[in-house]
VEXDREN-2710 file (C-alpha; in Angstrom, 1 decimal):
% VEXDREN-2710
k/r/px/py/pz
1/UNK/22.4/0.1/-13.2
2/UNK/25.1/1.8/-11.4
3/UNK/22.9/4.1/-9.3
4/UNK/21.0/1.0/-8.2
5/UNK/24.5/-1.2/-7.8
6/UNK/26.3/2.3/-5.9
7/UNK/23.2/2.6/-3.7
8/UNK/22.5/-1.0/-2.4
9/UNK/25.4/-3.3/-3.8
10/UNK/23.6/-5.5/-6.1
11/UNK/25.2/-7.0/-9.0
12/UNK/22.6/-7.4/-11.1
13/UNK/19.1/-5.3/-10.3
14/UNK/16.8/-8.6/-10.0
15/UNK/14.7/-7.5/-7.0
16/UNK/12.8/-10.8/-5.5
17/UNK/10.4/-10.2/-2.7
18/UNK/9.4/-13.3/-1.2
19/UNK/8.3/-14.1/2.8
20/UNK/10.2/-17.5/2.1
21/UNK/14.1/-16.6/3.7
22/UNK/15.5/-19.4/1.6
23/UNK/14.5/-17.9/-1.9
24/UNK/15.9/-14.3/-0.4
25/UNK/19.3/-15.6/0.4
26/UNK/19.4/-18.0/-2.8
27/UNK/18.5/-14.9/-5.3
28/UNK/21.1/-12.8/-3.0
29/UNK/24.1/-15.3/-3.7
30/UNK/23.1/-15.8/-7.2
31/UNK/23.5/-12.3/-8.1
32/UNK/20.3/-10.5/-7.6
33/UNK/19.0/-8.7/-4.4
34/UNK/16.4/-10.6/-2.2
35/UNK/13.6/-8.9/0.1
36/UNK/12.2/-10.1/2.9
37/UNK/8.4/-10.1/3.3
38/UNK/8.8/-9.0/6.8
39/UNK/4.8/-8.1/7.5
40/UNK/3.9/-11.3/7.5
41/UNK/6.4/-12.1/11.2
42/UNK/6.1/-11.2/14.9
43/UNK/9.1/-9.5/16.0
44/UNK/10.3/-12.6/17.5
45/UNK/9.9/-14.5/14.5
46/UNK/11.7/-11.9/12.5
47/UNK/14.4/-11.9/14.6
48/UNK/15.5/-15.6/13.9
49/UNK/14.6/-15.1/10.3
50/UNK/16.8/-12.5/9.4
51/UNK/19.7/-13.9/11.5
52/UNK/19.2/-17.2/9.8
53/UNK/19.5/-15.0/5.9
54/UNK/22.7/-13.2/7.7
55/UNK/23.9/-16.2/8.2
56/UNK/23.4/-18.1/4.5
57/UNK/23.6/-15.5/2.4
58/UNK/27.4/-15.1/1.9
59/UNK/27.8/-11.2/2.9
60/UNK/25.5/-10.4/-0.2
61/UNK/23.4/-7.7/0.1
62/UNK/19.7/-8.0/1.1
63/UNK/16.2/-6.0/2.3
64/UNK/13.5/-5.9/3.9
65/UNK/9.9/-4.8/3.1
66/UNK/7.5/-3.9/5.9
67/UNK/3.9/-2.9/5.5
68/UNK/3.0/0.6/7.0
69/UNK/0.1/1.5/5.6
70/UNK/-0.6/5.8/5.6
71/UNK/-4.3/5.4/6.3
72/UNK/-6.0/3.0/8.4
73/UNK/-9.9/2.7/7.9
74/UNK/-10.5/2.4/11.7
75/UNK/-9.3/5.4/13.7
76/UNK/-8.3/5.3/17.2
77/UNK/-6.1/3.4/19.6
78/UNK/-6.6/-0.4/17.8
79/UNK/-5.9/-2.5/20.2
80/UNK/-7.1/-6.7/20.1
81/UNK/-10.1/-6.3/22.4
82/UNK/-11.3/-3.0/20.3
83/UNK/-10.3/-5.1/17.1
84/UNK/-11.9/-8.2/17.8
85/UNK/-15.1/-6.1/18.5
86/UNK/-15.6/-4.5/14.8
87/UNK/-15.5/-8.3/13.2
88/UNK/-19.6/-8.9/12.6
89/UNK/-20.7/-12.1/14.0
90/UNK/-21.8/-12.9/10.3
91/UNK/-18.6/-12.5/8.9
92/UNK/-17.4/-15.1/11.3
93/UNK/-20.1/-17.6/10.6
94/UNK/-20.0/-17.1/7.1
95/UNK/-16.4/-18.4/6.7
96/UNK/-17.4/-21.0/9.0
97/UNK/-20.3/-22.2/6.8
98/UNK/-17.7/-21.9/3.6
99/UNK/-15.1/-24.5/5.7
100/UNK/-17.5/-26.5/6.7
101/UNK/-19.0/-27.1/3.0
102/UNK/-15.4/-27.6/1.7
103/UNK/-14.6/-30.6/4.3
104/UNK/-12.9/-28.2/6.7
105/UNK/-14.5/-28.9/10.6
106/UNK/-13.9/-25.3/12.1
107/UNK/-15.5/-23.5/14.4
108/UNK/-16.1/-19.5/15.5
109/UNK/-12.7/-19.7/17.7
110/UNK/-11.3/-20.8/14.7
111/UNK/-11.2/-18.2/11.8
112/UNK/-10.4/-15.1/14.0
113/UNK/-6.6/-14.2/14.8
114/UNK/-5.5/-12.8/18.4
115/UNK/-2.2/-11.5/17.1
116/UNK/-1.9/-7.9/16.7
117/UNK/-2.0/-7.2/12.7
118/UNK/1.4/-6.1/11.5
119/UNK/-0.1/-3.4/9.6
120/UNK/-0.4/-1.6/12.6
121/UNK/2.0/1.4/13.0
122/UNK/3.0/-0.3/16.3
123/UNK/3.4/-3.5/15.2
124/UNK/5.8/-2.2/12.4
125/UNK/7.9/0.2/14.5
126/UNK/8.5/-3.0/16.4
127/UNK/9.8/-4.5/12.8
128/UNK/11.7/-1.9/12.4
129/UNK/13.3/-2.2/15.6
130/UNK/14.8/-5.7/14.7
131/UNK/15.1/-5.2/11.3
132/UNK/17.8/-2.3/11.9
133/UNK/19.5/-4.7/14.1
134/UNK/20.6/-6.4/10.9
135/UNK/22.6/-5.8/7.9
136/UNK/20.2/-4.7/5.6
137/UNK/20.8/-2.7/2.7
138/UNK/17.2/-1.7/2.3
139/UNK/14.0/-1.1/3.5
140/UNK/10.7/-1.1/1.6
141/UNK/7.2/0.5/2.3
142/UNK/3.8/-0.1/0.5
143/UNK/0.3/1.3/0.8
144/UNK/1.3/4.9/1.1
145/UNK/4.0/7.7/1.8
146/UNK/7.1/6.2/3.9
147/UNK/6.6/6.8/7.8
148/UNK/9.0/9.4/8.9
149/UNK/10.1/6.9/11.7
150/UNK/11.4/5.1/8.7
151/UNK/12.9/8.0/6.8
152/UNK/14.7/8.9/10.2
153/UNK/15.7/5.1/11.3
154/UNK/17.1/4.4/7.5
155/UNK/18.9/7.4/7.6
156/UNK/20.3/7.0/10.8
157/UNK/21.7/3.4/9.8
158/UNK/22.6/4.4/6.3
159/UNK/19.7/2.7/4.9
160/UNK/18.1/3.5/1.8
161/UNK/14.4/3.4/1.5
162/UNK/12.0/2.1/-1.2
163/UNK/8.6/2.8/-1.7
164/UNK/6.0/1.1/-4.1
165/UNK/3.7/3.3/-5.7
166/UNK/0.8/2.5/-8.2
167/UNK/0.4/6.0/-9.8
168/UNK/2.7/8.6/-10.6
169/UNK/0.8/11.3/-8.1
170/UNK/1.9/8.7/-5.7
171/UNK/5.4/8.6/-6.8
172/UNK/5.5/12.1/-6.6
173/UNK/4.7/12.4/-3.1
174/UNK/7.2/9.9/-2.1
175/UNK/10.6/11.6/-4.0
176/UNK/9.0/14.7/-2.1
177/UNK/8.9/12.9/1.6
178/UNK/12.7/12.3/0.8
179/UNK/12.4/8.2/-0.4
180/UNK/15.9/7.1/-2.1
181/UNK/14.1/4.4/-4.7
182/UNK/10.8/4.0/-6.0
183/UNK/9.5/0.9/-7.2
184/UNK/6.7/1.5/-9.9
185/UNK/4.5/-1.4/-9.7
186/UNK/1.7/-2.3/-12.5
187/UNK/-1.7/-3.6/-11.6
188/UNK/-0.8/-6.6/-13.9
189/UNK/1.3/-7.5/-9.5
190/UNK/0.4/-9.8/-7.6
191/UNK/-0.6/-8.8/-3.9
192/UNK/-1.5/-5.1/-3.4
193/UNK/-1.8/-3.4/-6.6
194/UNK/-3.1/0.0/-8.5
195/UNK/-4.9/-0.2/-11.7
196/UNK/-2.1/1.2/-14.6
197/UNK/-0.7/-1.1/-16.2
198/UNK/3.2/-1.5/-15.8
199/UNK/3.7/-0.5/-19.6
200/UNK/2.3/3.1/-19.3
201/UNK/3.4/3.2/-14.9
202/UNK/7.2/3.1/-15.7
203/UNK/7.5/5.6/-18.4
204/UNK/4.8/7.9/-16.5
205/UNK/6.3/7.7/-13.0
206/UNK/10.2/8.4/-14.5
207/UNK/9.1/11.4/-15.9
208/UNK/7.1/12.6/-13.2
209/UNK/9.6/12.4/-10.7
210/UNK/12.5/13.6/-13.6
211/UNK/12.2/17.4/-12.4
212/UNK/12.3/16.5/-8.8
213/UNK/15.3/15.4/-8.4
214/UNK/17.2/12.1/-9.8
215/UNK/15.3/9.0/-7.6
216/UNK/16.5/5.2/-9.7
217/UNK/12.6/3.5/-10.4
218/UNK/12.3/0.4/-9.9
219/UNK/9.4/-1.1/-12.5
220/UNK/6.9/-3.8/-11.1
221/UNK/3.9/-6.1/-12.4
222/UNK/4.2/-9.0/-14.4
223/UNK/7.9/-9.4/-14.9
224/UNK/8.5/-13.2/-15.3
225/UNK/11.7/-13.0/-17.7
226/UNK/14.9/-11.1/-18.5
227/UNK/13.5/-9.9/-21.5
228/UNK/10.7/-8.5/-19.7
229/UNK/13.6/-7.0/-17.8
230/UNK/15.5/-5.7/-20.4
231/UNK/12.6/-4.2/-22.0
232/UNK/12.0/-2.2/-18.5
233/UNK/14.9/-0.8/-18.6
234/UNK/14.8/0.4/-22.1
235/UNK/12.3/2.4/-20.7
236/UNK/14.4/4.2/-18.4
237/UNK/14.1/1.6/-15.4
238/UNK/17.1/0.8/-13.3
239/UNK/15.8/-2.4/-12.8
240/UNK/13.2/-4.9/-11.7
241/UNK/11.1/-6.1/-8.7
242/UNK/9.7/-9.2/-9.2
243/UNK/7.5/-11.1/-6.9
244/UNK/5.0/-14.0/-8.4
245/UNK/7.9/-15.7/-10.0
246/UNK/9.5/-17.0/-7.0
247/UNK/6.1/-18.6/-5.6
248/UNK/6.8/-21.0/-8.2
249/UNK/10.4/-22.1/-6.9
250/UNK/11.4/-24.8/-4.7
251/UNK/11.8/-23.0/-1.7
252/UNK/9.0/-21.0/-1.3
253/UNK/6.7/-20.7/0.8
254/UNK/3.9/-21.6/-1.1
255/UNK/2.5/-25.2/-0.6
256/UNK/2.3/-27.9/-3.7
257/UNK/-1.3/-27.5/-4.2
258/UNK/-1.0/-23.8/-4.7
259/UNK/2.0/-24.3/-7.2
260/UNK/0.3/-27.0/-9.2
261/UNK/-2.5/-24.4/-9.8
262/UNK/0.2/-21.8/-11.4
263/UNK/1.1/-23.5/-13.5
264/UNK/-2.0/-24.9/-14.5
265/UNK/-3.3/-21.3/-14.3
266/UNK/-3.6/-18.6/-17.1
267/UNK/-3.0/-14.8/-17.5
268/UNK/-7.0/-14.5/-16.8
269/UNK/-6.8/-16.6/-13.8
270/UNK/-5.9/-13.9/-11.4
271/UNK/-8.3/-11.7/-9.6
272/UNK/-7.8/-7.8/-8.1
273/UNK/-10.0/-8.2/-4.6
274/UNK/-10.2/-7.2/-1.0
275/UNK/-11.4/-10.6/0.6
276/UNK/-7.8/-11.7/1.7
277/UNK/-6.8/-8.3/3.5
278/UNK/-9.6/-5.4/2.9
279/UNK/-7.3/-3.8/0.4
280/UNK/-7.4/-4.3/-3.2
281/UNK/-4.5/-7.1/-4.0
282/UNK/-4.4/-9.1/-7.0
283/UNK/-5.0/-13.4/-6.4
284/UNK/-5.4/-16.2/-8.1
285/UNK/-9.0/-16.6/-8.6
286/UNK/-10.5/-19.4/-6.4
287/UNK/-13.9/-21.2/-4.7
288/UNK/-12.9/-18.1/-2.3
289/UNK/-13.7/-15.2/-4.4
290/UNK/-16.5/-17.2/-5.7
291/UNK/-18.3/-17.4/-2.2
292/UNK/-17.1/-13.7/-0.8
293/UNK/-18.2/-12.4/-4.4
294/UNK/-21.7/-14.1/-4.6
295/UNK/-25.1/-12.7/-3.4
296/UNK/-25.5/-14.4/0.3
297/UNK/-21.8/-12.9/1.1
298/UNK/-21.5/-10.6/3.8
299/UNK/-19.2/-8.3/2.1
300/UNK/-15.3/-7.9/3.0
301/UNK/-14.4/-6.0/5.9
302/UNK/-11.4/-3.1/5.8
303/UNK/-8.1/-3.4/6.5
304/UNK/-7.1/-5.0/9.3
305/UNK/-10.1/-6.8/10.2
306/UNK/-10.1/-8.8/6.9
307/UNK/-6.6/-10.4/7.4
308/UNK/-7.1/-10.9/11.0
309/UNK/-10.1/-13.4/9.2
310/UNK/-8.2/-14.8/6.3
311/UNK/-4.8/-15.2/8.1
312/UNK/-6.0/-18.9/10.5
313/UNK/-8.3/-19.3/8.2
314/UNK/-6.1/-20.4/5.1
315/UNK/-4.0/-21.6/7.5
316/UNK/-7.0/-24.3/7.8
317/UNK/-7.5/-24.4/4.1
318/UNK/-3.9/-25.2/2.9
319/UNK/-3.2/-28.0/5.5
320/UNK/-7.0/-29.7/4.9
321/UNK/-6.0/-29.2/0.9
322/UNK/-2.9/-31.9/1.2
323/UNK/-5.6/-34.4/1.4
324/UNK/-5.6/-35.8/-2.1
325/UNK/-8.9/-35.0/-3.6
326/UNK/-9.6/-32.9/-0.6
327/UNK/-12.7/-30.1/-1.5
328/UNK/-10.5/-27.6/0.3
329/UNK/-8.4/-27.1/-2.5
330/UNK/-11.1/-25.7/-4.0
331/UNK/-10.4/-22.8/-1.7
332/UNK/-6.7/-22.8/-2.5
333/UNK/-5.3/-19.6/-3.5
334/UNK/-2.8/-17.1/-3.0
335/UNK/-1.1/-13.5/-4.2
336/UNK/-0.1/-13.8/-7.5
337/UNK/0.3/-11.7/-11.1
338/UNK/-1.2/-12.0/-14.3
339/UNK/2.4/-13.3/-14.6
340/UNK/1.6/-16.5/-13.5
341/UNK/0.5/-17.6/-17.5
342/UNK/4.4/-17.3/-17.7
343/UNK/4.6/-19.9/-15.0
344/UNK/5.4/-23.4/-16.7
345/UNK/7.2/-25.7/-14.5
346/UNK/8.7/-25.4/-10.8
347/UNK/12.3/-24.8/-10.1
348/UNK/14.9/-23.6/-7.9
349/UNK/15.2/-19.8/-7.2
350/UNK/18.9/-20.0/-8.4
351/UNK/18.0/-21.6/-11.6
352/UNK/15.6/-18.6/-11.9
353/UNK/18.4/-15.9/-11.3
354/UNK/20.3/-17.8/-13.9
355/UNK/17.3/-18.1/-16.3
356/UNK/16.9/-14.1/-16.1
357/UNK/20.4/-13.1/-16.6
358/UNK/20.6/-15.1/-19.7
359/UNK/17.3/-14.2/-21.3
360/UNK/18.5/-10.6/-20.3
361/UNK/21.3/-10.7/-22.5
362/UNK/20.0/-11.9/-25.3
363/UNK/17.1/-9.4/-25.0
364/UNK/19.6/-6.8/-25.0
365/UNK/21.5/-8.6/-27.9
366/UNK/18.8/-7.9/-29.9
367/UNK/17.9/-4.6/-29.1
368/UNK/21.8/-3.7/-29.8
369/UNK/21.6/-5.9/-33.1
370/UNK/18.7/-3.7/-34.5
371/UNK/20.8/-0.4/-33.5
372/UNK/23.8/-1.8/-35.6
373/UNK/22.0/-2.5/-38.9
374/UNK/20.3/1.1/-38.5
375/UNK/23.8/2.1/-38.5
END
């Protein structure tokens, strides 16, 4: 805990990434560290984002995570006219078809984004370029090594840099591109996720990197309590990095359809699939994954083409779902963990904070009560 608290300031090492800037400053001024989603802004809307969290979140410490992936499927200069051209007309008419059957009038023009993806190396040095503009006491990478732009940047602001990694070959890799924190993240995660499960990732990527040199791991997947916390950290973790249990908070992001689904939803109710952005991520099952999954589908596309798809187009979904009785919320869905069967009522990201500090301690009261009657 005191690498972790030396490094970045936090208080107590409850990591929340979230893309909602209320739950990041709330879990930043109740004690724990927020992180900002920051793939899913332009630059301009990044800007105001992170000047609105500067200004609410009491001179706690915060970060930011920005998607870079390391390999792109499409090579080349991927610019919007080149990407619009490698979406199939069928892909196109086939979401159509699936709106349309759900209630939701949309046509071609529709279901196809213009924005640049912000997985694009471009898109995220532009990111970077407001993000460093700001206070931040970290920075975050997924899909692959850590650009050296953002090795160089972070060190040049005296930023740390994180890096989630879903095997320990991966973690390896990163404590060798020079990474300050690695976040060891369980396929049990909602959003973009290996296949280990968090139980065996923690313990395997701690003493993979042990001979290395001394990098604090960060464990990931599934973590809904403090006791799931403190048992983390009995495993060598300095802490953990949570992300599904703030979808079920007050402030997020997330709209009232999708939360009454977690917490109707069970530990089996989540799905590992590329149909949301062309990358394995982990969902809660849905009409969605029914259609893309069945035998008239078309297939998902890679990475970026699929978001630039599923990005308007569940924009379309979650407003036609506030309908009561609406067959669009059929199609309701979003990242989330196996976590989720933890889920059992909504409530505010402090409260949460609160929650995990006190089930903390009494998970570590126990642990210590078994070491005293040993004694």
């Amino acid at each position: 805990m005191n690498s972790i608290k030396d490094l970045i300031g936090v208080d107590f090492p409850l990591f929340a990434f979230s893309h909602c800037r209320d739950v990041v400053a709330a879990v930043s001024r109740a004690g724990g560290f927020g992180v900002l989603g920051g793939s899913s802004f332009t630059p301009e809307s990044l800007e105001t984002e992170l000047r609105w969290i500067d200004e609410h979140v009491d001179g706690k410490p915060y970060g930011i995570d920005i998607l870079i992936p390391e390999h792109q499927t499409l090579g080349g200069e991927l610019n919007m006219d080149r990407l619009m051209g490698q979406i199939p007309p069928k892909h196109v008419d086939f979401t159509v078809d699936l709106l349309q059957r759900h209630g939701i009038n949309a046509g071609p023009g529709d279901v196809v984004t213009r924005q640049l993806p912000a997985t694009l190396p471009e898109v995220g040095e532009a990111l970077m370029d407001v993000a460093f503009r700001h206070p931040i006491r970290l920075i975050v990478n997924a899909l692959g090594i850590a650009p050296p732009s953002m090795l160089s940047r972070a060190r040049a602001h005296g930023v740390p840099v994180g890096a989630l990694v879903g095997a320990k070959e991966h973690a390896i890799r990163q404590v060798q591109a020079g990474v300050d924190i690695i976040i060891a993240q369980g396929g049990e995660a909602g959003g973009h996720c290996g296949e280990v499960s968090t139980l065996v990732l923690v313990p395997e990527v701690i003493r993979a990197i042990a001979p290395i040199r001394p990098v604090p791991v960060l464990a990931a997947g599934g973590i809904m309590t403090g006791a799931q916390m403190a048992g983390c950290m009995a495993m060598g973790a300095a802490g953990a990095w949570t992300g599904s249990v703030w979808l079920a908070t007050t402030e997020a992001e997330t709209s009232e359809v999708f939360r009454e689904k977690m917490v109707a939803a069970t530990s089996r109710d989540t799905v590992r699939s590329r149909t949301r952005t062309g990358k394995p991520s982990r969902q809660l099952r849905s009409g969605w994954h029914a259609a893309w999954d069945s035998t008239g589908s078309p297939g998902a596309l890679p990475m970026p083409l699929m978001a630039m798809i599923s990005i308007p187009t569940f924009e379309l979904i979650d407003k036609a779902a506030e309908r009561p009785e609406a067959p669009a919320r059929d199609l309701v869905t979003y990242f989330v963990g196996q976590g989720v069967g933890l889920v059992e009522n909504v409530r505010s990201a402090t409260a949460v904070v609160q929650e995990f500090k006190e089930d903390f301690a009494d998970a570590v009261g126990r642990m210590m009560a078994f070491v005293e009657d040993d004694r």
